[in-house]
N, C-alpha and C positions, 0 to 999 in steps of 0.2 A: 411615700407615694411617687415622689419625682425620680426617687432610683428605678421602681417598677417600671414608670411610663418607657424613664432612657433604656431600660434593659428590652423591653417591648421591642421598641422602636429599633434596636441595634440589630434583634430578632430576626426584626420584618426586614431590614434592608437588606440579611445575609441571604436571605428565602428568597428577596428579587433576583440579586446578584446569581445565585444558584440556578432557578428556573430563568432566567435570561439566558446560561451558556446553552447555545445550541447544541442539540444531540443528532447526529448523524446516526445511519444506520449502515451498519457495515456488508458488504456485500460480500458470499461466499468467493474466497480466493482460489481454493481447492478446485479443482475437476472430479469428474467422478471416479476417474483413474485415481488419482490421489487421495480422495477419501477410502476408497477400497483398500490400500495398498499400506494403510495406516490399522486396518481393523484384523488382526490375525483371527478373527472368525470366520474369513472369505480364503482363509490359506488355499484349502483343496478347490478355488476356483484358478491359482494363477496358471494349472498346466493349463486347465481348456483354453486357455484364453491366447496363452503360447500357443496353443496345437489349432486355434486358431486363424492365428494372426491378427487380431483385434483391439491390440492397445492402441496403435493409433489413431483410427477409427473412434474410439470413445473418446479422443481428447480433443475429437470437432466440436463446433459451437454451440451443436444442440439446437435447442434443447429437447434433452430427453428423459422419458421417466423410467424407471430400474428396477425392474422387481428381485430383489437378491437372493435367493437362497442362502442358509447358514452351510458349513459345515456338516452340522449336524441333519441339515435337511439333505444335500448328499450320499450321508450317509445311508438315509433311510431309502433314497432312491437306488443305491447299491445294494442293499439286502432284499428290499422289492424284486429289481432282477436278475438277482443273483450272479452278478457280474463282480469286476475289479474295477478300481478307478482306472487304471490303464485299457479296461478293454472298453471300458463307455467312452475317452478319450479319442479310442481309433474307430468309434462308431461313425459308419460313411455318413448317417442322419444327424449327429452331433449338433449340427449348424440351425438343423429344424427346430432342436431345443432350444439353443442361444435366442436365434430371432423370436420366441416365444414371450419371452422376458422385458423386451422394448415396443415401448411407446412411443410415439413423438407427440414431443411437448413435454411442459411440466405442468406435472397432477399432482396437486396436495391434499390431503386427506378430507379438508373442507372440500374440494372440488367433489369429491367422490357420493353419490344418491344409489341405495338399495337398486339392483336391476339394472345398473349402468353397463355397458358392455364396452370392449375397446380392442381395436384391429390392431394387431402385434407386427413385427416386421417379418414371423412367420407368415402371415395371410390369414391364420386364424382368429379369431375372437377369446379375449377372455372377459368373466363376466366378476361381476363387483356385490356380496353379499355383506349386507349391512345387518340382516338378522339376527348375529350375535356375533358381537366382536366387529370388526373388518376381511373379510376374506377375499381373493383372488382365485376363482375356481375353490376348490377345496383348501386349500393354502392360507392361514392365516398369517395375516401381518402382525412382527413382533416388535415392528420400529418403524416409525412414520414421519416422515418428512423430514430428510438429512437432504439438506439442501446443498449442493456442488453448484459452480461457476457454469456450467453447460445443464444444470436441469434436476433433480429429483430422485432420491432413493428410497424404496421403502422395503425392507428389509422382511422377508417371507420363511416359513418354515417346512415348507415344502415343495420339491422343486416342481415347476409347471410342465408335464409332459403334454403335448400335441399330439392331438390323433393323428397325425401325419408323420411319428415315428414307429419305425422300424426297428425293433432287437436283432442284430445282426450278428453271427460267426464272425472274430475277426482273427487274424494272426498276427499276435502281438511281435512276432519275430520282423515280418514285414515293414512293422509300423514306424513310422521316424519316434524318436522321443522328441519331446515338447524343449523346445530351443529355450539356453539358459542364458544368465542376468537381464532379463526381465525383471517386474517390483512383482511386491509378493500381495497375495489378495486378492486380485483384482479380478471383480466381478463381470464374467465375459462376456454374457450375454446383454448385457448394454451398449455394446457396439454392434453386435452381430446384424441386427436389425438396419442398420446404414451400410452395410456389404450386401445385402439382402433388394439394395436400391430401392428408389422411388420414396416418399413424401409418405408418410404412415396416418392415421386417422386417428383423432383423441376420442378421448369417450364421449359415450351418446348414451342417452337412456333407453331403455329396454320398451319396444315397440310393442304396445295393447296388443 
């Protein structure tokens, strides 16, 4: 019985000693530039972002929220209109999609209510469907809340086009190519909206 007690006893004071070390919680070191630039799914965002000019711009303080397109959501938006990624590239309107994609602030997926809308660095509105799954416009989120040092990613599978783009003729001879060693990945339209100027609007819920 007195081994039990002492064996108890040694138990409990190893449990104080453990729940006594303070835990800290670590804050994201990364930027959002940096988390992109780690993820070879965002490969086919690094030209726009060159062709751009926008990595610097996302490595300001933020914060800001990211709606990303995959690869594969690119993709879809290339056989949609029938273009090349070089000719969406040299699209004069380019920049209207980028600012599509930011928010300011950081929105986490708890922040997010069925019918909420939010002003992009486009001027447009995108709107927040909670009726099945999570969705952005028609755009469903397939990764939420990858948190960066300046703000928020949430990772989408379909790129956001703004009524405010144009399919434009372009000549890809004309066109500069997208300036190299730049990091790879890196999801453009998260800066574009801070070139775009001016203080952006977080979400609001959808007005009765």
């Amino acid at each position: 019985m007195k081994k039990m007690l002492k064996k108890v006893s040694m138990l409990v004071a190893v449990m104080m000693m453990v729940f006594s070390i303070p835990i800290f919680a670590t804050a994201p070191t990364d930027d959002i530039v940096d988390i992109a630039v780690g993820n070879p799914d965002f490969s086919i965002l690094v030209a726009s972002l060159q062709k751009a000019e926008l990595v610097e711009t996302l490595q300001g303080d933020g914060p800001f929220t990211v709606f990303a397109p995959t690869n594969a959501a690119f993709e879809k938006l290339l056989a949609a209109l029938n273009i090349s990624a070089e000719e969406l590239l040299a699209q004069p309107d380019l920049a209207k999609v980028l600012t599509y994609h930011v928010v300011s602030g950081k929105v986490m997926s708890t922040d997010l209510t069925d019918g909420m809308k939010a002003a992009t660095g486009n001027g447009e509105e995108i709107t927040v469907d909670l009726s099945s799954g999570v969705k952005i416009n028609e755009s469903a989120v397939t990764s939420a809340d990858i948190e960066a040092s300046n703000g928020v990613i949430h990772v989408i599978d379909t790129v956001l086009v703004p009524s405010n783009f144009t399919l434009q003729e372009v000549d890809l001879e004309e066109s500069e190519a997208p300036q190299t060693g730049l990091p790879v990945a890196i999801p453009f339209f998260f800066t574009a909206a801070l070139t775009a100027g001016g203080a952006l609007v977080l979400f609001k819920k959808k007005e009765a």
